[in-house]
Legacy VTK file of the C-alpha trace (Angstrom):
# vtk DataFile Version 3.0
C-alpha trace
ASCII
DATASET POLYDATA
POINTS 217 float
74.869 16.133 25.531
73.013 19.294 26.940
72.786 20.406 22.771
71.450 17.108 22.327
68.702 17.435 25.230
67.443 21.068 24.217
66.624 19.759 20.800
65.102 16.764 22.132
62.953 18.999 24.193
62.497 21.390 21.266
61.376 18.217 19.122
59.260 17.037 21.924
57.402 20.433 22.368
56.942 20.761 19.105
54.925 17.423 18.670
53.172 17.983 21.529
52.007 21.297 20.299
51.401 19.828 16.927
49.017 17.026 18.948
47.356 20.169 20.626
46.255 21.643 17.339
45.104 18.465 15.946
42.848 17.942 18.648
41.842 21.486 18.167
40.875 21.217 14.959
39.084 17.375 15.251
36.844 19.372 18.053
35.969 22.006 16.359
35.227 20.115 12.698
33.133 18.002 15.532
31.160 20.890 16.826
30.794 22.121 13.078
29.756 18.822 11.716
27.304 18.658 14.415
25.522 22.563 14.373
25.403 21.365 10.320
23.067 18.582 10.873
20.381 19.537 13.057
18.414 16.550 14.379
15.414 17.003 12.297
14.478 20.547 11.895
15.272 21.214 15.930
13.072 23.877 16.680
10.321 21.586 15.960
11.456 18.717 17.813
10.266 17.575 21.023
13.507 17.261 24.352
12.316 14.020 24.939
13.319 13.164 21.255
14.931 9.987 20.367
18.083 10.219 18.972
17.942 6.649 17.961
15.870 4.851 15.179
13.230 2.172 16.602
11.046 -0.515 14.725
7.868 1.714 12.916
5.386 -1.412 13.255
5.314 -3.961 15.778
5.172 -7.258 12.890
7.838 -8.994 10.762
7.296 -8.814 6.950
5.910 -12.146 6.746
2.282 -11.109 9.176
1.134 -8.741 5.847
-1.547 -9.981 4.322
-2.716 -7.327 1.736
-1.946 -4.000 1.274
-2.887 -0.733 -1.002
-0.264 2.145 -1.808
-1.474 5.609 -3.132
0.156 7.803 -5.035
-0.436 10.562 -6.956
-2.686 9.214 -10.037
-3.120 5.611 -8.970
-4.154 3.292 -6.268
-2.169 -0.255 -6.338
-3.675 -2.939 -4.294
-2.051 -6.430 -3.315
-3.160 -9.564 -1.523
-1.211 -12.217 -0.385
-2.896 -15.713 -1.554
-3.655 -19.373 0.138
-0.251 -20.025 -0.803
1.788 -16.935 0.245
2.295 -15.740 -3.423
1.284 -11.796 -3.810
-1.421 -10.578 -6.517
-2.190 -7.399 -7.942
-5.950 -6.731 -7.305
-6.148 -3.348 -9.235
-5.449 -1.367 -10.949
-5.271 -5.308 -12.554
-5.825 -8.693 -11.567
-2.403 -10.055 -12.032
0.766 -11.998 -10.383
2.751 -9.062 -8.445
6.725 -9.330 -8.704
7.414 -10.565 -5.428
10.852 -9.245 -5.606
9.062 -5.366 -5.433
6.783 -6.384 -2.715
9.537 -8.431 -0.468
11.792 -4.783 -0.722
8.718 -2.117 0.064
7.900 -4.996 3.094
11.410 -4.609 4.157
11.415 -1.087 4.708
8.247 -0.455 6.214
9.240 -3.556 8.552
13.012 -1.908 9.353
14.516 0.195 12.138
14.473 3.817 11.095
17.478 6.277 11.305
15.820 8.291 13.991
13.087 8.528 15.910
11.596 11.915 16.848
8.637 13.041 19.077
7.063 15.859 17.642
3.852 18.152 18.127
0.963 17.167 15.899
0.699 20.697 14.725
4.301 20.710 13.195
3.399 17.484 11.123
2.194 19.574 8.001
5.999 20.736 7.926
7.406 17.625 7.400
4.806 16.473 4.737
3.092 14.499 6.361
-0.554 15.829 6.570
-2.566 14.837 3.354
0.715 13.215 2.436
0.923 12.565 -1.441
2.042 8.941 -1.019
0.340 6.554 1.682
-0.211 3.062 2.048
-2.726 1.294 4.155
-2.019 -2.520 5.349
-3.551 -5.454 7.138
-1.006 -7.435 9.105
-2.020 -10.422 11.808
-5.721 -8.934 11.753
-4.551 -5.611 12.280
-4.827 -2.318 10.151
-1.831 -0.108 9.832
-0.972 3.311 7.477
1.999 4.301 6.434
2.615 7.767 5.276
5.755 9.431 3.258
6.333 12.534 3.428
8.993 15.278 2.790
12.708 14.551 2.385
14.921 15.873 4.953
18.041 18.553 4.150
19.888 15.829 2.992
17.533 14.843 0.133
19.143 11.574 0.834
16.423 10.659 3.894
12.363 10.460 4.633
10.287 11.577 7.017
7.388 9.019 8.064
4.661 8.129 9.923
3.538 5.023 11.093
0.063 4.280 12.335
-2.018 1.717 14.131
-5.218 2.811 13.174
-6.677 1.547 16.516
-4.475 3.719 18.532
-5.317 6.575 15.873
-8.199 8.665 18.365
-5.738 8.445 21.206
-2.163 10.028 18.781
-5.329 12.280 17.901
-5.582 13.680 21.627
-1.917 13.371 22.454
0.879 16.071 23.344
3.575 14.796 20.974
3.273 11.979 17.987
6.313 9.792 16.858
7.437 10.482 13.335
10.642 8.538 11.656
13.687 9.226 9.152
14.585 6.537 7.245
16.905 5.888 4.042
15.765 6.842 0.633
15.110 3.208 -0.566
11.621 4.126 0.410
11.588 6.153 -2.259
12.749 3.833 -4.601
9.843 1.178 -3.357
6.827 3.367 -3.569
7.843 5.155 -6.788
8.486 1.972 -8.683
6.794 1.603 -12.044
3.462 0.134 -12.138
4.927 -2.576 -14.791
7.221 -3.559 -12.540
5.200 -4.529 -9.852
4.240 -7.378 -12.461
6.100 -10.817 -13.184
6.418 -10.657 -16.847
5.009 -12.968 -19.050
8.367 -14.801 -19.848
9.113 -14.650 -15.613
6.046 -16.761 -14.745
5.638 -19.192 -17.454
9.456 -19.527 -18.818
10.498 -18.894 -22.167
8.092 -20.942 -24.509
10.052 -23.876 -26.286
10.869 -23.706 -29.893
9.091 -25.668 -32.542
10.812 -28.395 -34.277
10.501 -27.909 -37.352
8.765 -30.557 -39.030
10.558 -33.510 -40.330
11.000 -33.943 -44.239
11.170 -37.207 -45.940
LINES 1 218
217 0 1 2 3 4 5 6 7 8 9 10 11 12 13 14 15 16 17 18 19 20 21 22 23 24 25 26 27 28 29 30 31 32 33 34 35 36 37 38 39 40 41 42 43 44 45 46 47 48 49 50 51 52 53 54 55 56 57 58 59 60 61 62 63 64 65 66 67 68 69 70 71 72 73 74 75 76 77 78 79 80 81 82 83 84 85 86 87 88 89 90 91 92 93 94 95 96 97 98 99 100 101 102 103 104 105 106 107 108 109 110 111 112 113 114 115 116 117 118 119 120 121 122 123 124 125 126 127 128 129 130 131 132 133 134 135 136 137 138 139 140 141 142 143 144 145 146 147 148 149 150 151 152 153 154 155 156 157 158 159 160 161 162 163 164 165 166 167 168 169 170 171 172 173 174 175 176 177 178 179 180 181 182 183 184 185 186 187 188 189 190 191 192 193 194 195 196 197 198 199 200 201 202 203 204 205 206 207 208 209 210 211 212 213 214 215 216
């Protein structure tokens, strides 16, 4: 009996000392994985920074009623008809794919990854001053921009900016502005294609019929 109760106290000290280490390592892969992924460049992040994504404009999808989205060589510009179907009002006059517009709506209208309060002089160093790719809305009466800017270390995220351009003189004047990081499907919806902002030909109308061919007596 006492051989048998020294190894079960050898076998017990040894998993507890194995538990030790385990939760060693876990805290320290913790503290690692956490110095690795620095909440947004720090030293240019504000204290009071939110560590939690928010809404970037205060409407649902459905309140836009035309848009524009620059981009390096071209201007696209979209209205939203009588009958809630979008257009393309240049570079062509044309019915937009409203698959392409519903997904671009849904990430400007989403809650980012993070939230961060930074100073306005820090903004050029997360592209977004003169930012290549910007888009400029109308939703319930209201003007709004939307800038992209630079990717963060990832390469998998954005950093971006949303405006109400009534409140714009105030952010102008004020200590800290709020800037977001958000997935890379933004990417994906402002880089699309120009074509494929379009319904195609066959999309809108159908396939045309076939002839018959013509009956011989």
């Amino acid at each position: 009996m006492a051989i048998l109760s020294r190894r079960t106290l050898v076998l017990a000290g040894c998993a507890i000392a194995l538990a030790g280490a385990v939760l060693l390592i876990e805290s320290r892969s913790d503290k690692i994985l956490d110095s690795a992924t620095p909440e947004a460049d720090s030293e240019l992040v504000s204290d009071a920074a939110e560590v939690t994504g928010e809404l970037m404009f205060p409407f649902a999808e459905e309140d836009v009623e035309r848009f524009t989205l620059s981009r390096p060589g071209e201007t696209l510009a979209f209205d939203k008809d009588d009958n809630g179907f979008w257009q393309m009002t240049a570079p062509q006059v044309a019915e937009a794919e409203g698959g392409a517009i519903a997904f671009l709506l849904s990430q400007l209208t989403s809650t980012a990854l993070r939230s961060l309060e930074v100073a306005p002089d820090t903004l050029e160093k997360f592209g977004l001053v003169d930012s290549a790719i910007k888009i400029e809305l109308v939703a319930a009466d209201k003007p709004y921009q939307f800038l992209v800017g630079n990717a963060d270390f990832t390469g998998d995220q954005r950093y971006v900016r949303a405006i109400a351009l009534e409140d714009a003189d105030k952010e102008a004047s004020a200590e800290t502005v709020t800037i977001h990081l958000v997935s890379g499907g933004i990417t994906n919806a402002v880089e699309r294609p120009t074509a494929e902002w379009l319904v195609q030909a066959g999309d809108a109308a159908g396939e045309p019929e076939e002839k018959a061919d013509p009956q011989t007596n």
